[in-house]
N, C-alpha and C positions, 0 to 999 in steps of 0.2 A: 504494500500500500504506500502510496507517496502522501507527503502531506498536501492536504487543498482539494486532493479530489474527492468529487463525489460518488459514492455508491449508493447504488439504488436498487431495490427489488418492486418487480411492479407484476400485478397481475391482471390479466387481458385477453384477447382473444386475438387471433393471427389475421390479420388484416387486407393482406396478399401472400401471393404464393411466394416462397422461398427462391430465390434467385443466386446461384453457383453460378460461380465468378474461377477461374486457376488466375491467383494475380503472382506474375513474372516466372511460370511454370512451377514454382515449387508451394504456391500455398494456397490451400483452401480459405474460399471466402464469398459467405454468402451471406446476404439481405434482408429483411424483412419487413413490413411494417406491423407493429402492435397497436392495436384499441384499447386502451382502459377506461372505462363506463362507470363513476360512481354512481351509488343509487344511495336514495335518505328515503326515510320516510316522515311522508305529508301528513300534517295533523288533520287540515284542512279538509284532502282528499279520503284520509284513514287508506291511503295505500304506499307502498312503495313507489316512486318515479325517478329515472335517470337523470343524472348529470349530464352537463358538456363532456364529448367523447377528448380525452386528451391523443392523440396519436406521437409514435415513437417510431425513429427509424432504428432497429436492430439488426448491428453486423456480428457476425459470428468469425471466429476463422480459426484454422488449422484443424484439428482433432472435431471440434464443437461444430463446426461450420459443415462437415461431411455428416455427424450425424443427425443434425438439425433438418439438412436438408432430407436426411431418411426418412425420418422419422415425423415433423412438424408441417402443416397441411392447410390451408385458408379454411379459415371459420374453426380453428381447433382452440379451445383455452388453454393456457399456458401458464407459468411465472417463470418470468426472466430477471435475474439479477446479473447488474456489473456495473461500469464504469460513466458517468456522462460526461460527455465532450464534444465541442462546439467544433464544427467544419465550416469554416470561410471560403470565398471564392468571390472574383469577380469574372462578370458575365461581359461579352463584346462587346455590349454599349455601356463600360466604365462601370456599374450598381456592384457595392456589394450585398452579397447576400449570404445567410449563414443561416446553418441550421444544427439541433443538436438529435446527436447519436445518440443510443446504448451501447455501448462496445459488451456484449454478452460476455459472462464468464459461467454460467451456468444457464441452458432451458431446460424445463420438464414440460410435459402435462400439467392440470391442475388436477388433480385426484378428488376433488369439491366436487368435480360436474362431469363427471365418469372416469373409466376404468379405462387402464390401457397395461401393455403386457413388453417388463423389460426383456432387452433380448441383448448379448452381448454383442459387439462390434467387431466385424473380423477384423483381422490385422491387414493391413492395405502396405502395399508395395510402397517404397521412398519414393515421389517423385510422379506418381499418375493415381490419381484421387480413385477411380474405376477401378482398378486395377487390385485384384484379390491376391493376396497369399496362402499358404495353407495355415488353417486355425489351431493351434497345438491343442492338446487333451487339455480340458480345463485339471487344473491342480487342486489339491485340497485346499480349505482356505487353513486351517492348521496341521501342519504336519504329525503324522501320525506317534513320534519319542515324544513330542511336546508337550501336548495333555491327554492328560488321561482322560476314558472313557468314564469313569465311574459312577453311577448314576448321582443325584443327590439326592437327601437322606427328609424326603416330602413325607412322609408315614403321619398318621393322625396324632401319635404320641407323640412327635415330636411339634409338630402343632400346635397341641396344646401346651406343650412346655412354655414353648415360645409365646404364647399368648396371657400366661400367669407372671 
């Protein structure tokens, strides 16, 4: 983390489709626009009603960016957390114009408004985002001298012990 910058987590819905970008052959990078929609609730009305949609342009890249684009799909909800940061430019007739990013460090799904099913990432050749390698056996997540199987000791007696 640097100091000054902003992080931010925002949750939304995918606003267009993901746009894969290979910027200068070796790095993935791809695009998005996010919607976040608050909603209050109206006394007046006795119901909930929308806020102004704030919109967010979200780049992803390297690792994040290949499986964003797998995975992530117009009209899907989301939360995206990372970085904000302002893109300047000037246009042919002299204006500048700017606008701010999310530079994503994490997206998921929102799991609030469905179900979705993780799936590991194959390992990708260096240098062609496409391009598959073979996926090694997954490995134990603890190897097997390291801990023991031993069950724990959940019995009613003990239970109550612990409950006196």
């Amino acid at each position: 983390m640097s100091l000054g910058e902003t992080y931010v987590t925002v949750l939304g819905w995918v606003g267009s489709e993901p746009d894969f970008k290979q910027i200068r052959g070796d790095y993935a990078h791809v695009s998005f626009r996010l919607g976040s929609t608050p909603r209050q609730f109206d006394r007046n009305l006795n119901t909930f009603v929308d806020k102004p949609t704030t919109w967010f342009s979200v780049e992803c890249w390297r690792t994040l960016a290949q499986n964003a684009f797998d995975s992530v799909h117009l009209g899907q909800p989301v939360i995206v957390t990372g970085r904000l940061r302002t893109h300047e430019w000037t246009d042919d007739a002299g204006q500048t114009h700017s606008r701010v990013i999310l530079e994503a460090f994490s997206v998921g799904h929102d799991l609030n408004r469905g179900t979705t099913t993780f799936a590991k990432a194959p390992v990708r050749a260096a240098g062609s985002p496409g391009a598959l390698t073979a996926v090694p056996e997954p490995a134990s997540p603890y190897p097997a001298d390291e801990y023991s199987a031993a069950p724990l000791p959940l019995t009613a007696e003990v239970q109550e012990s612990e409950a006196a």
